[in-house]
NUSE-935865 format. One line per field, with one value per residue (C-alpha): residue in one letter; x, y, z. Coordinates in Angstrom, 3 decimals, padded with zeros to 6 digits, always signed. Example, Ala and Ser with C-alpha at 12.3 -4.5 7.8 and 13.67 -1.06 7.14 Angstrom:
% residues 2
residuo = c(a|s)
c1 = c(+012.300|+013.670)
c2 = c(-004.500|-001.060)
c3 = c(+007.800|+007.140)
% end
This chain:
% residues 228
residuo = c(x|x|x|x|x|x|x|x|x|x|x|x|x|x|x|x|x|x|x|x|x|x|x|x|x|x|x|x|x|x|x|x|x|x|x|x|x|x|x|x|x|x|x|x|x|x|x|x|x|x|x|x|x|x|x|x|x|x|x|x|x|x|x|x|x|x|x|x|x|x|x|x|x|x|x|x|x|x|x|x|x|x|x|x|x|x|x|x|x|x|x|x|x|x|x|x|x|x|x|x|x|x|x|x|x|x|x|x|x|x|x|x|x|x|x|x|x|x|x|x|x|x|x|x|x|x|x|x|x|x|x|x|x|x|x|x|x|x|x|x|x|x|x|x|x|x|x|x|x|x|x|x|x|x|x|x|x|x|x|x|x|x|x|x|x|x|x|x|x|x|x|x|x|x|x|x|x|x|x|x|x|x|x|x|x|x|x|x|x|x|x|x|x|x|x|x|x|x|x|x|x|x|x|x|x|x|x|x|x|x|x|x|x|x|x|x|x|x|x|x|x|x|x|x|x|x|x|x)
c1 = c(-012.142|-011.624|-015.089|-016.167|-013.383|-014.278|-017.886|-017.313|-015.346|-018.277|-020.690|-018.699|-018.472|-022.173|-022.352|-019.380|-021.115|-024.422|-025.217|-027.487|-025.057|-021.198|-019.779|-016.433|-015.686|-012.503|-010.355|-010.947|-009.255|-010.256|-012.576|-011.409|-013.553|-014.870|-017.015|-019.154|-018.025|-019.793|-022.362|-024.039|-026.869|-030.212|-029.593|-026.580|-027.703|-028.524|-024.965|-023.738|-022.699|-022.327|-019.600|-018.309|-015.264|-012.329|-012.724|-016.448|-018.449|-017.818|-016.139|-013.951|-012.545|-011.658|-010.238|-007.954|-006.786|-006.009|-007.623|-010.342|-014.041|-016.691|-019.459|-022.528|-024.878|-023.819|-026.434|-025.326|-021.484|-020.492|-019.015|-021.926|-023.450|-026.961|-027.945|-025.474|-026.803|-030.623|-029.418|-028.624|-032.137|-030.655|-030.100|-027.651|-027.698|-023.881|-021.184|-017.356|-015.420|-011.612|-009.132|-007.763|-004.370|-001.672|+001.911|+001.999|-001.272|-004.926|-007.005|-010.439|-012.571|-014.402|-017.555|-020.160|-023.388|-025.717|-024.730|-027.947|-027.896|-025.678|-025.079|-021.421|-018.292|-015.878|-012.080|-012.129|-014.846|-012.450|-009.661|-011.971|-013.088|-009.213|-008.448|-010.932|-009.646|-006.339|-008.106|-009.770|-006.924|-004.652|-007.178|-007.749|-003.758|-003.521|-006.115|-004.917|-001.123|-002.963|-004.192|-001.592|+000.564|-002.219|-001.754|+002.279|+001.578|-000.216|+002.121|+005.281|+002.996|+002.065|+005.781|+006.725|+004.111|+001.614|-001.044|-004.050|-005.117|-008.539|-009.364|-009.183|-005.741|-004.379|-006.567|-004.408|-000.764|-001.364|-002.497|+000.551|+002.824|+001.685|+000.727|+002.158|+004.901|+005.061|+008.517|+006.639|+004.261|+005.434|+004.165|+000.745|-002.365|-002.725|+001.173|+000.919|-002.377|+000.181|+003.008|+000.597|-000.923|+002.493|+002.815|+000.116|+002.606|+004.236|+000.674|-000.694|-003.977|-005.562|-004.481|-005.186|-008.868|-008.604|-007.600|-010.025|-013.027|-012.060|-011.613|-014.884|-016.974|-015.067|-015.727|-019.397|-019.694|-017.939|-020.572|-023.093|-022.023|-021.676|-025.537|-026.235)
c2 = c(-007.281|-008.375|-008.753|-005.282|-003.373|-004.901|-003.963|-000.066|+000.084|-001.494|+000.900|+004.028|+002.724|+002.943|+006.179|+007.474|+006.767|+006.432|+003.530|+000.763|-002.083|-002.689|-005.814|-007.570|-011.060|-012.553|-015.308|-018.613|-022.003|-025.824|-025.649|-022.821|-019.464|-016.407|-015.466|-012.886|-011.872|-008.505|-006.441|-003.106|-001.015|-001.453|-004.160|-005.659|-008.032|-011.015|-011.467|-012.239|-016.252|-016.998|-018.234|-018.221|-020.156|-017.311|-017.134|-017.149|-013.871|-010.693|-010.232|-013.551|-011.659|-008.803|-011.307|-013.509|-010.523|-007.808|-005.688|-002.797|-002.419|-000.473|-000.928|+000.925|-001.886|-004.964|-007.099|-006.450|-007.895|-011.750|-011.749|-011.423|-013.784|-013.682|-016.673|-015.565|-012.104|-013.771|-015.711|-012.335|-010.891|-008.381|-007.305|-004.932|-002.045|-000.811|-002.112|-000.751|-003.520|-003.275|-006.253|-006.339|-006.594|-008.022|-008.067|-011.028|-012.246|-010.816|-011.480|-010.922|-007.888|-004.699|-004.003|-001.142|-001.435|+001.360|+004.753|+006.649|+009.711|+008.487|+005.540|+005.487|+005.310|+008.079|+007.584|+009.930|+007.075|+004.195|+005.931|+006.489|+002.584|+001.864|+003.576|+001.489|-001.667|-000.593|-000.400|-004.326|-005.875|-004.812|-005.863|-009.628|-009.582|-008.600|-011.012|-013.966|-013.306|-013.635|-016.697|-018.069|-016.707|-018.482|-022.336|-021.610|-021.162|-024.299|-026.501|-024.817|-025.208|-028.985|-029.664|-028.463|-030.571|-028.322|-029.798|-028.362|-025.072|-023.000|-020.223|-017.906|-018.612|-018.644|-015.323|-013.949|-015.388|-013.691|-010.531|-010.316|-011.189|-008.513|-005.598|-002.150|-001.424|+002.084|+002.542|+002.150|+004.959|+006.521|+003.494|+003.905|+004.768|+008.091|+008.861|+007.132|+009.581|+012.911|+011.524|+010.827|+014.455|+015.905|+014.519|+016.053|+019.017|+017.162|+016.407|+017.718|+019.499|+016.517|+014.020|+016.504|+016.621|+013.027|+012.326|+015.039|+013.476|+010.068|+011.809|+013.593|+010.016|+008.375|+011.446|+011.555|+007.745|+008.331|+010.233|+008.458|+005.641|+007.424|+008.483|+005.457)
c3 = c(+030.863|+026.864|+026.779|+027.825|+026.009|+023.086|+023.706|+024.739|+021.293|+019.472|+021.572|+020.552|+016.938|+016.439|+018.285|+015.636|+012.829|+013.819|+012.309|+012.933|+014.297|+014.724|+015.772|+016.139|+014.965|+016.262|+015.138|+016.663|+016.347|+016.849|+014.648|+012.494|+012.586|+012.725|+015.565|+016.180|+019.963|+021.000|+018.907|+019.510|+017.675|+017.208|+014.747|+016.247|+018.715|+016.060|+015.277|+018.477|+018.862|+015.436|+013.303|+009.910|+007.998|+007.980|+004.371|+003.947|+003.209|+003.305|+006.874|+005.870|+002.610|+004.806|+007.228|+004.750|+002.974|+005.481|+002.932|+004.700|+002.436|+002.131|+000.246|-000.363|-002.121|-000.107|-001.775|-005.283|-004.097|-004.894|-001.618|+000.434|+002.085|+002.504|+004.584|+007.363|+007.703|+007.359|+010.746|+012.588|+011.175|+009.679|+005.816|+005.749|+002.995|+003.238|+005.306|+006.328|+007.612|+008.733|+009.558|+013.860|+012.914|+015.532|+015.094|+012.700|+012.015|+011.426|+014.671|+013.460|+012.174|+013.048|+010.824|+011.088|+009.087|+007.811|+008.456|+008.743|+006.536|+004.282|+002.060|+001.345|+003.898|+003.162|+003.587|+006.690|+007.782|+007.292|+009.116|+011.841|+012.042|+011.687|+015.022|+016.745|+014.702|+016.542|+019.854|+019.516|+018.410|+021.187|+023.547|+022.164|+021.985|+025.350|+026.544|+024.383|+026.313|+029.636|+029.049|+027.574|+030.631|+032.887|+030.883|+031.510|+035.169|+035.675|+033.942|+035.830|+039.328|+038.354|+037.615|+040.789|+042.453|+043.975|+042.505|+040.338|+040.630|+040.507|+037.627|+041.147|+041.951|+038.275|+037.804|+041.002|+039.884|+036.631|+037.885|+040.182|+037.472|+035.105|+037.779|+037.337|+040.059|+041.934|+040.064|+036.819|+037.258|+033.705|+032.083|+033.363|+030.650|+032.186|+031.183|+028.172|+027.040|+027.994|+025.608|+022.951|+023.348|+023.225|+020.173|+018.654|+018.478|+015.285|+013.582|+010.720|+010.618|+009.598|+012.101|+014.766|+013.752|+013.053|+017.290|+018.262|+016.575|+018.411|+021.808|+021.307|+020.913|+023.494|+026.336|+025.090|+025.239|+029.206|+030.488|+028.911|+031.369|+033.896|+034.195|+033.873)
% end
């Protein structure tokens, strides 16, 4: 489920800007790293698998400092590093990149490379690739609390002497534990999208066309799936 989140917002990234690849690398330990999870574009699929130190390149500056980029002559920056994107076979000519920020640590980072048409990322751009950012890093949050709820289990089970148990019957505990009950229909997405639309009420002009821009890509990048 992380895995193909993260890969529809990568998708509709690409179709947003129309660029030639997105990707998202997220924060890994033991060793230390970035790594390049899910990828889309035509020249996306090289960076998928790899790894970088969290402070190494470009997408490790953006990492370590929480700071968003954009740059639109990524060969001509100190902080690029050329033998990495030689690996994906790929030389990028401009580059946005935003941090996934969680609640009290950076999880990893959304980048989007080439924007056809133009060669420059305009603020409205980065605002655009920091709603997705939002989007990813709830989603490896989310995913990183499962499993973490999934390592509790077996250790409380294994106290309590029942033994080992199999990814299927964690994967079911967990999913029982953290379904939605029929008295918490308001807390469902559906809800949740009505409350944020009501909202929009309070917006300015700006952030209105801001949230219909995102809507747009995500309903185009719906049907797209479904003729598929």
């Amino acid at each position: 489920m992380e895995l193909a989140l993260l890969q529809s917002i990568v998708d509709a990234t690409v179709t947003l800007f129309d660029a030639e690849a997105a990707s998202i690398a997220s924060f890994e330990r033991d060793p230390d790293r970035l790594e390049f999870r899910v990828a889309a574009g035509a020249q996306g699929a090289g960076a998928i698998g790899l790894s970088v130190p969290p402070s190494h390149g470009i997408v490790g500056y953006v990492f370590s400092t929480g700071q968003a980029l954009a740059l639109s002559d990524v060969a001509a920056d100190p902080r690029f590093d050329r033998t990495t994107a030689a690996r994906t076979g790929y030389i990028p000519r401009s580059i946005a990149a935003v941090p996934l920020v969680g609640e009290d640590h950076t999880l990893g980072v959304l980048q989007v490379l080439d924007k056809r048409g133009s060669a420059t990322f305009s603020m409205r751009d980065m605002e655009l690739l920091a709603a997705f950012a939002r989007q990813a890093a709830a989603a490896i949050a989310a995913a990183r609390v499962q499993r973490g709820t999934g390592r509790l289990l077996r250790e409380v089970l294994r106290e309590l002497g029942e033994g080992e148990l199999t990814e299927q019957q964690v994967d079911a505990l967990v999913a029982a534990a953290t379904e939605v009950q029929d008295d918490d229909v308001a807390d469902t997405p559906f809800w949740r999208l009505v409350e944020q639309v009501v909202r929009l009420r309070s917006l300015s002009d700006r952030e209105v066309g801001l949230v219909a821009d995102i809507l747009e890509v995500v309903a185009r990048h719906a049907e797209r799936g479904v003729r598929r």
